[in-house]
C-alpha positions, 0 to 999 in steps of 0.5 A: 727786515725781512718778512719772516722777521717781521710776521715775528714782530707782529707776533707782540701786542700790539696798540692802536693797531700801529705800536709793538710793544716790547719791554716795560721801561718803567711804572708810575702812579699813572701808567707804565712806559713801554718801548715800543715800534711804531709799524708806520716809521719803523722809529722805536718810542716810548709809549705810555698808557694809562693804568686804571684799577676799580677805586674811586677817586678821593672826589668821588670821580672813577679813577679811571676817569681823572686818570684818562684826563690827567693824560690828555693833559699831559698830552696837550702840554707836551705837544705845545713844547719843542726844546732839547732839553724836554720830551719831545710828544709824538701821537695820541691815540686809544687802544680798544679792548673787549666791547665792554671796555672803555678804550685805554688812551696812550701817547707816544714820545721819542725814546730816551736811548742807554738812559741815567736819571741826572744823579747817576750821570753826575755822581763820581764825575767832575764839577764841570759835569755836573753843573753842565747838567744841572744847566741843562736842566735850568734851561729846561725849566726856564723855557716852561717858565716862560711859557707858564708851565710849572713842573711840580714834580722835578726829581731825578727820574724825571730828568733823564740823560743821554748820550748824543751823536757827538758824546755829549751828556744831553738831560731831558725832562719829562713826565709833566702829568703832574704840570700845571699852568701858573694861572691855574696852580691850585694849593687843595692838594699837595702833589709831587714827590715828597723828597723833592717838594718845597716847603710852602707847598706842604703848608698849603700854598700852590706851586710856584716856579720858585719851588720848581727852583727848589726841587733843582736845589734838591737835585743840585745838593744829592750830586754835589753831597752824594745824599740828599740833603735830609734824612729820608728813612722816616716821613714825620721827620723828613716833613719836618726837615723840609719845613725847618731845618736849613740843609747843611750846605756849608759841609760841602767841598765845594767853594764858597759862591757855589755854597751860596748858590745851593743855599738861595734854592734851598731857602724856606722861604720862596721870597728869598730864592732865586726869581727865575731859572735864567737868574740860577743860571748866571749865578752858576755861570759866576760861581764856577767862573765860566761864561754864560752857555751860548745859546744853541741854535736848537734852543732858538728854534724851540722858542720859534717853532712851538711859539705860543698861537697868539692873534689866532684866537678867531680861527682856532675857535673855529676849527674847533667847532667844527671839529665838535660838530664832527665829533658829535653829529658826525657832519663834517666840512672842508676847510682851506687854510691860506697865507704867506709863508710864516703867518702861522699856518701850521701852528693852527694845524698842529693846534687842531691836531692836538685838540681831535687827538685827545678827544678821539678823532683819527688824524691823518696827514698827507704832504703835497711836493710841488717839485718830484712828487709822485701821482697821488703824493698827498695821499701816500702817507694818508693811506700808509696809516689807512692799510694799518688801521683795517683790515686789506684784501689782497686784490686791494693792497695790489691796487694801493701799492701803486701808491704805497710801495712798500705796502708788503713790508708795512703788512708783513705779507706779499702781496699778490700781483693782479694782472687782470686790469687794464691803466683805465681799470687799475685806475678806476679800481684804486679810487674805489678802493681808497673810498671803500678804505674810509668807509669801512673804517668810519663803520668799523672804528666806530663799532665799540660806541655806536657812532662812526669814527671821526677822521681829520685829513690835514 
């Protein structure tokens, strides 16, 4: 892209100073996904920011409020997944308005490219086709089972479908505002989409893994049927269908052990529905006489890389109250992480990541190469997101482009050269540089609160 092009990109609204955003790819009762391009990779993502209005909550609380918790949530649970067939999270951050706003918060993920909702990719297609996906979506809720997590709002459009490099169907799903953990599974409230919700929730009982079963059950009968399984025109009935009516499975063209796989999803009673999404896996498999899928070798690797941090409960207790220290008093620390290859370290990283994330921190992350690095390698990415985040005189950017080299490109400017500096002065005018860089940013971010922006180097 050249820069002309570029001065045009620049032109759009831009978030946290880093995303461009382009057109609105859908809305929800808790925010509007953009797509959007990330200044600093040059990756396109989908960004969601958070909608406030002025009504309060039905507690009490402002909207915007539990709006901005709700997505910090969404956030933290997302950012512990790894899996091909869920979201993957990117960044956190907030975008400042006028000085009488609040900063909005928003969060990046990977952007789900030519998307289908999983019944637009199943209708009109083979069986097969259709079970693969509803496999994919079981393997899915599987790995957020087995990680505590209950979706409590699976439906078709928060099972989106892809097409990957080799022409394969690949489902995600997303939208986990609404998760929960299963320790923490309230029934105070029903949430979730009606047409989709099982019945022990609407009378009061808290989610289960067994209604996220259900509401695959759901899915499973509108791309088998081509509608869903009750007459959706008229609430009061449809509550009543979900709560007594058994669906009309044996309708179905379909054969007899795939009838009695939809109607054990489909039971009112969670008692007698599947135990698990791995048990609804075999039972599929069975049904349509074909073997269990292989596991994939990205499918080990989710289970590997975002591993629940277990036996670190010590050191993440520390780092985080280091973290509030700098948070609140603003005093802050150095802190050497050290081990063998595999203990973890990097998991406590990501895990303190989240936590400065979402509480508003700048994180910032460099890399050391042992082998072919360039002179200051481990500060190029820091100061990559630094050029982005303030504003850069021209004599400094020259200075910085000796570490960044496509600093130009990154700015949408050229960049003038300064020839007036001998090696000992251009050196001693770089590290200058970068100090004055974190100073004017922690007074600059910090402007809208009073208190001087919190920054993690990792």
């Amino acid at each position: 892209m050249n820069l002309s092009s570029q001065q045009s990109e620049l032109d759009k609204p831009l978030i946290g100073r880093r995303y461009l955003l382009h057109e609105q790819l859908g809305e929800g009762g808790m925010g509007t996904v953009y797509r959007a391009v990330d200044r600093l990779t040059g990756q396109i993502v989908a960004l969601k920011q958070i909608i406030t209005g002025d009504a309060p909550a039905d507690d009490g609380v402002d909207l915007s409020t539990n709006l901005r918790i709700a997505l910090a949530q969404e956030f933290k649970v997302l950012a512990s997944l790894r899996h091909p067939n869920v979201i993957g999270v990117l960044d956190y951050g907030f975008a400042h308005g006028g000085d009488d706003e609040a900063p909005q918060p928003y969060f990046t993920m990977e952007l789900v490219t030519t998307p289908e909702t999983v019944l637009e990719a199943g209708f009109h297609h083979p069986l097969t086709t259709q079970v693969d996906l509803l496999l994919q979506m079981l393997h899915a809720l599987a790995y957020l089972h087995r990680r505590g997590i209950i979706h409590r709002d699976l439906k078709p459009n928060n099972a989106l479908v892809t097409t990957d490099s080799e022409g394969n169907k690949v489902v995600k799903v997303l939208d986990f505002g609404l998760s929960t953990d299963r320790e923490e599974a309230s029934s105070e409230q029903v949430v979730g989409t009606l047409t989709y919700i099982a019945p022990e929730m609407l009378q009061g009982k808290a989610a289960t893994e067994k209604s996220d079963l259900y509401a695959v059950g759901v899915i499973a009968y509108e791309m088998l049927a081509g509608h869903h399984p009750f007459d959706t025109s008229n609430t009061t009935r449809l509550i009543r269908d979900i709560l007594t009516t058994p669906p009309d499975v044996w309708s179905l063209d379909i054969n007899e052990d795939l009838v009695l796989v939809l109607e054990q999803l489909l039971h009112k009673n969670p008692q007698y529905r599947y135990e698990n999404a791995e048990a609804v896996i075999i039972a599929l498999c069975r049904a349509m006489d074909r073997p269990l899928p292989k596991e994939t070798k990205a499918i080990r690797e989710s289970f590997l890389q975002a591993a629940q941090l277990v036996g670190r409960t010590r050191e993440v207790e520390t780092l985080s109250r280091s973290l509030a220290r700098v948070l609140t008093s603003g005093k802050g620390s150095a802190w050497l992480i050290g081990g063998e290859s595999g203990v973890g370290k990097s998991r406590l990283v990501d895990e303190l990541r989240t936590l400065a994330l979402v509480e508003g921190a700048l994180v910032l992350r460099g890399q050391a190469i042992s082998e072919g690095g360039h002179p200051y390698q481990l500060w190029r990415d820091v100061l990559r997101w630094m050029a982005l985040l303030t504003d850069i005189k021209d004599l400094e950017a020259d200075a910085l482009k000796t570490i960044v080299p496509d600093l130009a490109t990154l700015l949408g400017r050229d960049i003038p050269e300064n020839t007036q500096l001998d090696a000992f002065q251009a050196r001693d005018f770089l590290l200058s540089v970068v100090e004055e860089l974190l100073r004017r940013f922690t007074v600059a971010a910090g402007k809208p609160t009073g208190k001087p922006q919190s920054m993690l180097i990792i």
